[in-house]
C-alpha positions as CSV (number, residue, x, y, z in Angstrom):
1,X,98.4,-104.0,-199.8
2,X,100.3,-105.8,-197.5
3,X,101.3,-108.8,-199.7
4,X,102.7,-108.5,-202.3
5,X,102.3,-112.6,-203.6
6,X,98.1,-111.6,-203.1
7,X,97.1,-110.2,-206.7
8,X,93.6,-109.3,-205.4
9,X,95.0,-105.9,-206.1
10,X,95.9,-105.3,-209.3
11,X,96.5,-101.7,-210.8
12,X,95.5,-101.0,-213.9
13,X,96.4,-98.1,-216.4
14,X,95.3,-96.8,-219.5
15,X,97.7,-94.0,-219.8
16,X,98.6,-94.2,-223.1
17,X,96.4,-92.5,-224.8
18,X,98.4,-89.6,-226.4
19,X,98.5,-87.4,-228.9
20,X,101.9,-89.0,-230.2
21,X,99.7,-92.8,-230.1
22,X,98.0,-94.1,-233.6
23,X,94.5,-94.0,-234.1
24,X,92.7,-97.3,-234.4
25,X,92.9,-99.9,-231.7
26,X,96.4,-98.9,-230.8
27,X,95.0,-95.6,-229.5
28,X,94.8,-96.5,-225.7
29,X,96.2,-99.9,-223.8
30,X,95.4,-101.1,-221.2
31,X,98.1,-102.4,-218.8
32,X,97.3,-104.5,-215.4
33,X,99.9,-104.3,-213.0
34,X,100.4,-107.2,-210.1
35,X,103.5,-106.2,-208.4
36,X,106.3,-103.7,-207.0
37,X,108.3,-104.8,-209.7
38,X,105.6,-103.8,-212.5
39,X,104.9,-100.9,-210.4
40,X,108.2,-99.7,-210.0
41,X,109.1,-100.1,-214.0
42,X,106.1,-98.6,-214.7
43,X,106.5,-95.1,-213.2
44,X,108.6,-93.8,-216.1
45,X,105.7,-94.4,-218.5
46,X,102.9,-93.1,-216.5
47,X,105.2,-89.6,-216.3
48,X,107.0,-90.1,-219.4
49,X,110.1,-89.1,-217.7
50,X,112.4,-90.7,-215.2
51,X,111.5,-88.6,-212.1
52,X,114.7,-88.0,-210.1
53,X,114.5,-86.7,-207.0
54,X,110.9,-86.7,-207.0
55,X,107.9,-87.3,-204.8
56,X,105.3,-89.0,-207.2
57,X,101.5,-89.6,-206.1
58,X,98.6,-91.4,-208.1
59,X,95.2,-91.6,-208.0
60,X,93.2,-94.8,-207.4
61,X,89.6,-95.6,-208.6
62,X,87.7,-98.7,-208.4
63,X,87.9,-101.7,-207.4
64,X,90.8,-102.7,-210.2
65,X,93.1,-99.6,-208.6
66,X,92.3,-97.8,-212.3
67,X,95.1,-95.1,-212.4
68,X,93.9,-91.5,-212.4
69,X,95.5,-87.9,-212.0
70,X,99.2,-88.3,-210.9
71,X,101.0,-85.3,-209.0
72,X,105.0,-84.5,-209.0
73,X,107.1,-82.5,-206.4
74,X,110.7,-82.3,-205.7
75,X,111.9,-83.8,-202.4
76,X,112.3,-81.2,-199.7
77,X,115.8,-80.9,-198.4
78,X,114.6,-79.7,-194.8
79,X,113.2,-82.8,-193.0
80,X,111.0,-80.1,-191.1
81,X,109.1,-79.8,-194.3
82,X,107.9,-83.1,-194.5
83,X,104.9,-83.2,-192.5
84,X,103.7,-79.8,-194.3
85,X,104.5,-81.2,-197.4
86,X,102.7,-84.5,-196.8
87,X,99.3,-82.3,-196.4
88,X,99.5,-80.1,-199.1
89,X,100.4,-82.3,-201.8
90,X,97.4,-85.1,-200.1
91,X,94.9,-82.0,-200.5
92,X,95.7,-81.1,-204.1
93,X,95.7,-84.7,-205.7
94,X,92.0,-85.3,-203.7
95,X,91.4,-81.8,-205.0
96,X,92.6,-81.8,-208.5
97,X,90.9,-85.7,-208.7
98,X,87.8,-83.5,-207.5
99,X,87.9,-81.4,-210.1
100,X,88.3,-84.1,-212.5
101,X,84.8,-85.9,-211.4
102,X,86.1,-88.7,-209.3
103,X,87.4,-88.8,-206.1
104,X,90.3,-91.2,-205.3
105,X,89.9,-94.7,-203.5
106,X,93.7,-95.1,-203.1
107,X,96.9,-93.9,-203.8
108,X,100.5,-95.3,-204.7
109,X,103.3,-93.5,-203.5
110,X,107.0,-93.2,-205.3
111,X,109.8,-91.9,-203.7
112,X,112.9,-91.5,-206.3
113,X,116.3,-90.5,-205.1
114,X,119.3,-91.9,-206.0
115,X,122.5,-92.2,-203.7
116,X,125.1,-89.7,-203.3
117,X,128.7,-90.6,-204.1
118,X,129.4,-92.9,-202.2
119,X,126.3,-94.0,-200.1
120,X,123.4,-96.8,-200.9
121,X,120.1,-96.8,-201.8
122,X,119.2,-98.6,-198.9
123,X,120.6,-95.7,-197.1
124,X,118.0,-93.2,-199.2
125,X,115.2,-95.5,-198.4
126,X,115.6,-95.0,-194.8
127,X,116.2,-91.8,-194.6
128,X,113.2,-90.6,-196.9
129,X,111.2,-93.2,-194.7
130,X,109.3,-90.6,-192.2
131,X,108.9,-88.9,-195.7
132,X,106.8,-91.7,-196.8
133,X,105.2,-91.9,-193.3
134,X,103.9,-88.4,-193.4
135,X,102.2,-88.8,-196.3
136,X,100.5,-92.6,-195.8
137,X,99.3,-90.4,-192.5
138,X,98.0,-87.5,-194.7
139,X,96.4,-89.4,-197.7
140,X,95.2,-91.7,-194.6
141,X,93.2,-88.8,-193.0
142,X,91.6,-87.5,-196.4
143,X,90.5,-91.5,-196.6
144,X,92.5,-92.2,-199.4
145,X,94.6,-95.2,-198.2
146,X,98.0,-95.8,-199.6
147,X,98.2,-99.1,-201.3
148,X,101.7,-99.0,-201.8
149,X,104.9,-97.0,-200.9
150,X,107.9,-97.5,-202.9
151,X,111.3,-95.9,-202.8
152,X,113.6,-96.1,-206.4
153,X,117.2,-95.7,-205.5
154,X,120.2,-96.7,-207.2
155,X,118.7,-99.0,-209.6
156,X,116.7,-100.8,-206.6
157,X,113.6,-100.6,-205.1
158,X,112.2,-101.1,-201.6
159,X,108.7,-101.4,-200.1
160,X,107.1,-98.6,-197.1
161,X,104.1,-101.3,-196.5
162,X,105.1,-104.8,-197.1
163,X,106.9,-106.1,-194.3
164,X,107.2,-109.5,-195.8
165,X,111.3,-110.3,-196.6
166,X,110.6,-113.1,-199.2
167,X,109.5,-110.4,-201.6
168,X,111.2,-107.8,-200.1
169,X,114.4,-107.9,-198.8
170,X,116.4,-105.5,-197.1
171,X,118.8,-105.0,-199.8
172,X,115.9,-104.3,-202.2
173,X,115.1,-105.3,-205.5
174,X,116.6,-104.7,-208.9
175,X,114.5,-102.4,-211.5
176,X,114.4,-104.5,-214.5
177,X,116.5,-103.4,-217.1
178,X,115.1,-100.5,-219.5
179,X,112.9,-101.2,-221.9
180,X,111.9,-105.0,-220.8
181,X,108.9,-104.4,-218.4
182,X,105.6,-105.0,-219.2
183,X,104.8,-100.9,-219.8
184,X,108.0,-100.5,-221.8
185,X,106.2,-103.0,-224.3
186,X,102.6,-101.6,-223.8
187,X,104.4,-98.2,-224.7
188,X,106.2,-99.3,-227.8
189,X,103.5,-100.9,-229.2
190,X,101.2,-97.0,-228.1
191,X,103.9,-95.1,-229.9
192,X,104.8,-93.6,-227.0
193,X,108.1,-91.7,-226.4
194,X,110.1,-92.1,-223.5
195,X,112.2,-88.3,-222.5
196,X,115.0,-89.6,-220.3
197,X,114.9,-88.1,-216.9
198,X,113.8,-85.3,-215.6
199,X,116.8,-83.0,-214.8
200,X,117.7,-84.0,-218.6
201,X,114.2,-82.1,-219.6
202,X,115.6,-79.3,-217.4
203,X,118.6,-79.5,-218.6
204,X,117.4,-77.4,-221.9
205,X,117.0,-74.4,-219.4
206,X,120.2,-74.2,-217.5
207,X,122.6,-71.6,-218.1
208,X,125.3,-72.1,-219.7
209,X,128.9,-72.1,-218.3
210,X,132.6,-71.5,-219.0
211,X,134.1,-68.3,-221.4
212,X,130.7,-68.3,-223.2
213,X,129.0,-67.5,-220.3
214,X,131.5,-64.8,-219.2
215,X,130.7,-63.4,-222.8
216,X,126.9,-63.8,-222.6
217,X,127.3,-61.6,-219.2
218,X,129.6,-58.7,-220.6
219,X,126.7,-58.4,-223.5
220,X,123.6,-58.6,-220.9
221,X,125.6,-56.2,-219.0
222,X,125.6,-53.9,-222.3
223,X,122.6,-54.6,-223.4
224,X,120.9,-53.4,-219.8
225,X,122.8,-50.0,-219.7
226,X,121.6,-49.1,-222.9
227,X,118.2,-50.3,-223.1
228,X,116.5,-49.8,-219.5
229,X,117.0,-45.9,-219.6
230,X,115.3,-45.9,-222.9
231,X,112.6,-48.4,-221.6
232,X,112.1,-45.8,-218.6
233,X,111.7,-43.2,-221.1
234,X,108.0,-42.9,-222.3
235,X,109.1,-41.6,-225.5
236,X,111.4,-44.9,-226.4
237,X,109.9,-47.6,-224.5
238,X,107.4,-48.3,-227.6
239,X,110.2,-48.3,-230.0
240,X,112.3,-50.4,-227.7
241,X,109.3,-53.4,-228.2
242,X,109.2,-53.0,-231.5
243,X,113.3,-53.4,-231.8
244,X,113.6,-56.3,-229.5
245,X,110.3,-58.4,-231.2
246,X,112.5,-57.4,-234.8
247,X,115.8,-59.0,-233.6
248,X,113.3,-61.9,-232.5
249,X,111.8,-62.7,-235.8
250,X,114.8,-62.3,-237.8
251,X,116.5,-64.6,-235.2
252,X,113.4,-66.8,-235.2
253,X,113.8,-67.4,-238.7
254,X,117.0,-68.2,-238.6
255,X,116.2,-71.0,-236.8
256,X,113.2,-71.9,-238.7
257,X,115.7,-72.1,-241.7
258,X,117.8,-74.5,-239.7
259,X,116.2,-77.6,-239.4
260,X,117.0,-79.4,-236.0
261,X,119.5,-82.1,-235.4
262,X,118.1,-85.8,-233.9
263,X,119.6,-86.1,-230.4
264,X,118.4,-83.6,-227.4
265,X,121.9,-82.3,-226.7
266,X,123.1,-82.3,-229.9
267,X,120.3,-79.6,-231.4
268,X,120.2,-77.4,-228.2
269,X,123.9,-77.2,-228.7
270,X,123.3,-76.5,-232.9
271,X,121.0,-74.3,-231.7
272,X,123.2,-72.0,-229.2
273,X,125.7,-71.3,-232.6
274,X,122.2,-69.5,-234.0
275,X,122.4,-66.8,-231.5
276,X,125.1,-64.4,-231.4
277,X,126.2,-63.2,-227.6
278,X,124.8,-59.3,-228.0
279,X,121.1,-60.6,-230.2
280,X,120.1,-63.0,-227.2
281,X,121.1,-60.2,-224.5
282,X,119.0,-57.1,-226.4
283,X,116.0,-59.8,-226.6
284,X,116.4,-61.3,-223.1
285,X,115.9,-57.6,-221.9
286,X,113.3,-56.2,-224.1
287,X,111.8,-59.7,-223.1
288,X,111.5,-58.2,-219.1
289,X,108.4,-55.6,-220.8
290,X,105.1,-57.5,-220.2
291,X,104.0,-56.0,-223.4
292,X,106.4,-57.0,-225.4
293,X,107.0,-60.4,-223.7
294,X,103.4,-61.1,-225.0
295,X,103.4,-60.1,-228.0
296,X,105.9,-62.4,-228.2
297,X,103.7,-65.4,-226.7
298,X,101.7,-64.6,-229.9
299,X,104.0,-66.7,-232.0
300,X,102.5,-70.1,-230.8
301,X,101.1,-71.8,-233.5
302,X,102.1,-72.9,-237.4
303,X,105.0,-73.0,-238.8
304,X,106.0,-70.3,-235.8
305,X,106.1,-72.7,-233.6
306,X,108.8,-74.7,-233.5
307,X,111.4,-71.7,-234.4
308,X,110.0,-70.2,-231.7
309,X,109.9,-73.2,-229.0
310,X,114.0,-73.2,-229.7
311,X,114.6,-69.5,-229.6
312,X,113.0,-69.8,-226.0
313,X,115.2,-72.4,-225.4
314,X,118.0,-71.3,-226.9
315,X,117.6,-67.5,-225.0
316,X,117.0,-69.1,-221.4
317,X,120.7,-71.2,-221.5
318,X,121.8,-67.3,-222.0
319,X,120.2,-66.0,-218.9
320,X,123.4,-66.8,-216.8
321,X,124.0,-65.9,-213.3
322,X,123.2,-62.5,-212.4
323,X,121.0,-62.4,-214.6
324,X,119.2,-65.6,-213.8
325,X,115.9,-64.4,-213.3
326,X,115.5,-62.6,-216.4
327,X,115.1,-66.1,-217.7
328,X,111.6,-66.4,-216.2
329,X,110.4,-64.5,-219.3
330,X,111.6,-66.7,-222.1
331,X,111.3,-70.1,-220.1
332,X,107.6,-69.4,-219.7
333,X,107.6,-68.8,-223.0
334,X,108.6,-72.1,-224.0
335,X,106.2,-73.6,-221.7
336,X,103.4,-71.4,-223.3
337,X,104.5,-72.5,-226.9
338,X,104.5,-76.6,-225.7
339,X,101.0,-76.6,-224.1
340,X,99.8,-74.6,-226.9
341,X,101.0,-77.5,-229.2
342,X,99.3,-80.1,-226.9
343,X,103.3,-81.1,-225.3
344,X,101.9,-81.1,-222.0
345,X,104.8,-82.6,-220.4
346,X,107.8,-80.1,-221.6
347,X,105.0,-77.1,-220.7
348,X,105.1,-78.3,-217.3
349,X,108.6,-79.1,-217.4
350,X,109.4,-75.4,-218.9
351,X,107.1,-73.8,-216.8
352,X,108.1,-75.0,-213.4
353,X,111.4,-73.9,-214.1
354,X,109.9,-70.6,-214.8
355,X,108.5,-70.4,-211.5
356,X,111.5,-72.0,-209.9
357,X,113.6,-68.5,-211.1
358,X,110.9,-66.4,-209.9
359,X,108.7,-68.0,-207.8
360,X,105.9,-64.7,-208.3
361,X,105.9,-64.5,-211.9
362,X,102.3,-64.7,-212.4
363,X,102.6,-65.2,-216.1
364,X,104.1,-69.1,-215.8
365,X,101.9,-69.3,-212.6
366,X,98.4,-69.1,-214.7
367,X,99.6,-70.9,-217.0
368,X,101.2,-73.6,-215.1
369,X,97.7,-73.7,-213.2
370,X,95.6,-73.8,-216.0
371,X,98.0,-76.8,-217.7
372,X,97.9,-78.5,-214.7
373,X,94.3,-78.2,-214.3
374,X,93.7,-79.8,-217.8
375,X,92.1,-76.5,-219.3
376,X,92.3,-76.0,-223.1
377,X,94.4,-73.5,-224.1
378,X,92.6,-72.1,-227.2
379,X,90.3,-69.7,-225.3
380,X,94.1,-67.9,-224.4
381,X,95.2,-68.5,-228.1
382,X,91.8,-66.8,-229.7
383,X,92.8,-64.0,-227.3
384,X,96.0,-63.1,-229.0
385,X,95.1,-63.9,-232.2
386,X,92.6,-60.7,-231.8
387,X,95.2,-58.6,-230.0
388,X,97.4,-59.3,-233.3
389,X,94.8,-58.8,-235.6
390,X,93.8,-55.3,-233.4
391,X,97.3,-54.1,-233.9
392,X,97.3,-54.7,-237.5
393,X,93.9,-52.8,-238.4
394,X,95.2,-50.3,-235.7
395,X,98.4,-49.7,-238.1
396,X,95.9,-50.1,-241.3
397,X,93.6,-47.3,-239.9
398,X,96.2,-44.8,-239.4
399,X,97.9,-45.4,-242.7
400,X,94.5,-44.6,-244.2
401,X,94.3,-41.4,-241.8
402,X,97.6,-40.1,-243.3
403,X,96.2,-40.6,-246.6
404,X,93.4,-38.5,-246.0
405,X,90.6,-41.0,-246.0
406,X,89.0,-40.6,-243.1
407,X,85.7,-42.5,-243.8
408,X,88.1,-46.0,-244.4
409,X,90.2,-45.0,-241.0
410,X,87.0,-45.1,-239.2
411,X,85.7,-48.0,-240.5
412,X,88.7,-49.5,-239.8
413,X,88.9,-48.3,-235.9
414,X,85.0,-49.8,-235.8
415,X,86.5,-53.4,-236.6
416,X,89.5,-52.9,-234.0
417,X,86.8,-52.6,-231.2
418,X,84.6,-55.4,-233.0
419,X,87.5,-57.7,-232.7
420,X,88.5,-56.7,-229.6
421,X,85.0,-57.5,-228.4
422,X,85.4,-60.8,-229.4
423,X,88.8,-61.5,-228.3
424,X,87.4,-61.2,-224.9
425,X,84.0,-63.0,-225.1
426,X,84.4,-65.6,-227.7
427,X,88.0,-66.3,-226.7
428,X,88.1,-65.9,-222.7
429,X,86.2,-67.7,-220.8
430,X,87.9,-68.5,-217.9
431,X,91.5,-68.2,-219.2
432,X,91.6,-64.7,-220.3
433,X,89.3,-63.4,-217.5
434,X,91.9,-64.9,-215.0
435,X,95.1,-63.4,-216.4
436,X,92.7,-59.9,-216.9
437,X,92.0,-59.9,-213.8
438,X,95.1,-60.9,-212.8
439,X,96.8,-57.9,-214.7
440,X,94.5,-55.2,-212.5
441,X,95.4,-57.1,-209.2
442,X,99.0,-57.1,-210.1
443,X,99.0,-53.2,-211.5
444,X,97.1,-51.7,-207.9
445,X,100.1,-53.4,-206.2
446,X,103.5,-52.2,-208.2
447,X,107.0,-53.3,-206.0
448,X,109.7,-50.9,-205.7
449,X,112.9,-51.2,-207.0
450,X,112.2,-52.7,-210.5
451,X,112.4,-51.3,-214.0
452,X,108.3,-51.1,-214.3
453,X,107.4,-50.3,-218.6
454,X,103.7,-49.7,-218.2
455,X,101.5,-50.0,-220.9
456,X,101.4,-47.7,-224.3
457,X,101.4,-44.7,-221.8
458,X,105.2,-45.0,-221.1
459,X,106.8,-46.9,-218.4
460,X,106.5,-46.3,-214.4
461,X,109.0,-47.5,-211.7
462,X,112.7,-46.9,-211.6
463,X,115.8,-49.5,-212.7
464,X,117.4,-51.4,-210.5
465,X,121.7,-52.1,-210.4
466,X,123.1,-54.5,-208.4
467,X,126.9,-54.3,-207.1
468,X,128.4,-57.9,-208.4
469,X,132.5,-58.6,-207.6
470,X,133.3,-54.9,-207.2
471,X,131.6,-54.1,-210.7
472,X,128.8,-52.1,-211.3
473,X,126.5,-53.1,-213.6
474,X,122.8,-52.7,-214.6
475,X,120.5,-55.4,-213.6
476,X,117.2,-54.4,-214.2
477,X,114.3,-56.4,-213.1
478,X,111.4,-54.8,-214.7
479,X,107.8,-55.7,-213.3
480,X,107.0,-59.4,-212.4
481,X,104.9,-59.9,-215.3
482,X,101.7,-61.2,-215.9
């Protein structure tokens, strides 16, 4: 597209088919878009977030420019990224559209960054524009031509392939005001929910500051010197899980008992008087065991969920700095518990902010993949539904052991391994095979210098303490989980 005045082009999107849309005819809309302008309002629905500082690529197909898989990446800081970055993310949208059945005819291109204090978006739009080049050239080369380019800035937007200055001026053009476009209708009338932006989404996860968080650290601090040399012992390290997932469920229900306040801020900040300073550091730490981390992630469903989604929440704005990468653990979590209840978009959210505090834990990595990638997630739901229900005839066979009734213990034993069995054929597939296999690559190849609980053999590894402003404390860093 080179004009933007010639609406031979027109994009059309049926994006609002959601789980949060009525059945019926309101179910999915279709929405033809003939401009920048449209485009440019649009983008917010077709995420359902404001995407700040963001790179933002969709799929074409068809003639009618019918909108397909989308893909979202921050924007580099280091301009020697840009060509790298123009490849990779060109390869995985033709690949993930692959995947998907249909290869793309096209691509539009967002570029959204708004002005520091005291500079222009027209500014932004120039610098990002060898940004925008690199990837035209990269979608170009996988034959996926970029129909448009657009860079959102301050309110504005400007045009990478119209060089026409009747409809696109150097100064830009003004987004239209929220909530007045064409989408923002299509969306009311889908019953669609607009999140605000997306550092608000990751807002939920950030630490938090001030005396609180000088409190939080002096009980994580505590909490590590008395719990990793336990952990490392063999004999404790079973009854160390079993403390830490207590404390969780009585804090859990707690919050299940509180009912959550309307606005976004508002509840996370209810939520943060819930958990006392000492609870949220013994859990955060237990929460570095793989084991007990998930038999945590088996509280994803029912009337679970929801306490459980805040707790996460609520225990990763208590990972403050040094201990900011024990947060990993509950802010995957959180994105396990969202894509488990079909909130694709805060399980992406969560879960790249998993993998953003430790870029190698391969526990958010699957499952970011696998959310990504559009895969259910019962198969991985089935699987620790049978790893409950083992433990519990597991308990229920050696309770019948101490009673003497041998015959009932083995029977008992029998169905463990029967529902085992089924855990990993009925309920795998391709999901619990992955992190299985995942778990054996992972255990052959231990790092040094982390606190390491193995499974119901006793731990392996040593702890780890890290010198912080003349202070010693502990700072363990058990295995990068699965």
């Amino acid at each position: 597209m080179t004009k933007h005045s010639d609406p031979s082009r027109p994009f059309s999107s049926s994006s609002f088919t959601a789980a949060s849309a009525p059945s019926g005819p309101h179910a999915e809309q279709e929405v033809t878009l003939r401009s920048p302008a449209e485009l440019a309002d649009a983008l917010p629905y077709l995420l359902g977030f404001v995407p700040d500082d963001s790179i933002v690529m969709v799929a074409l197909h068809g003639e009618r420019g019918r909108f397909g898989g989308r893909l979202r990446l921050g924007i580099p800081h280091s301009r020697e990224e840009w060509a790298d970055i123009g490849d990779q993310l060109a390869e995985t949208l033709l690949t993930g559209s692959n995947k998907r059945g249909a290869r793309p005819d096209g691509v539009v291109l967002f570029l959204c960054q708004d002005p520091a204090t005291g500079g222009t978006g027209q500014e932004v739009m120039e610098r990002l524009r060898p940004l925008a080049q690199s990837l035209r050239e990269a979608c170009g080369r996988r034959d996926m031509p970029v129909f448009e380019a657009l860079c959102l800035s301050g309110g504005r937007f400007w045009s990478y392939c119209c060089p026409d200055l009747r409809c696109c001026p150097r100064e830009g053009t003004p987004l239209a005001l929220p909530g007045t476009s064409v989408m923002a209708a299509a969306a009311t009338y889908a019953g669609m929910e607009m999140r605000g932006s997306l550092s608000q989404l990751e807002a939920r996860y950030a630490p938090i500051t001030g005396p609180r968080a000088e409190e939080q650290q002096e009980a994580l601090d505590s909490a590590a010197m008395a719990l990793v040399p336990r952990i490392l012992r063999s004999a404790d390290c079973e009854a160390v899980r079993e403390e830490t997932l207590e404390l969780a469920r009585r804090t859990m229900s707690r919050f299940h008992s509180t009912p959550p306040l309307g606005g976004r801020a508002e509840a996370d900040a209810r939520d943060d008087t819930l958990l006392t300073a000492p609870e949220a550091a013994t859990i955060i730490i237990g929460l570095q065991d793989r084991v007990t981390r998930d038999r945590a992630a088996e509280w994803m469903e029912g009337p679970e969920a929801p306490a459980a989604l805040r707790l996460w929440r609520a225990l990763a704005r208590r990972c403050v700095p040094p201990y900011a990468e024990h947060g990993a653990a509950p802010v995957a979590l959180a994105g396990w518990v969202a894509w488990s209840a079909d909130d694709k978009l805060e399980a992406r959210v969560a879960l790249g902010c998993a993998l953003r505090l430790d870029p190698e834990y391969l526990f958010a990595q699957l499952l970011h993949r696998a959310c990504n990638e559009g895969l259910d997630p019962e198969p991985l739901r089935r699987c620790l539904r049978g790893q409950s229900a083992g433990r519990a005839l597991c308990q229920a066979a050696a309770e019948e052991e101490a009673r003497g009734n041998a015959a009932a213990a083995e029977r008992l034993r029998t169905a463990v391994a029967g529902s085992e069995e089924e855990a990993r054929g009925g309920g795998a597939g391709a999901a619990s095979g992955e992190v299985t296999a995942a778990r054996r690559r992972t255990g052959a190849s231990r790092r040094s210098g982390n606190v390491r609980p193995g499974g119901p053999s006793g731990p392996e590894g040593r702890a780890r303490t890290r010198r912080t402003d003349g202070q010693q404390g502990a700072r363990s860093r058990q295995e990068r989980p699965q």
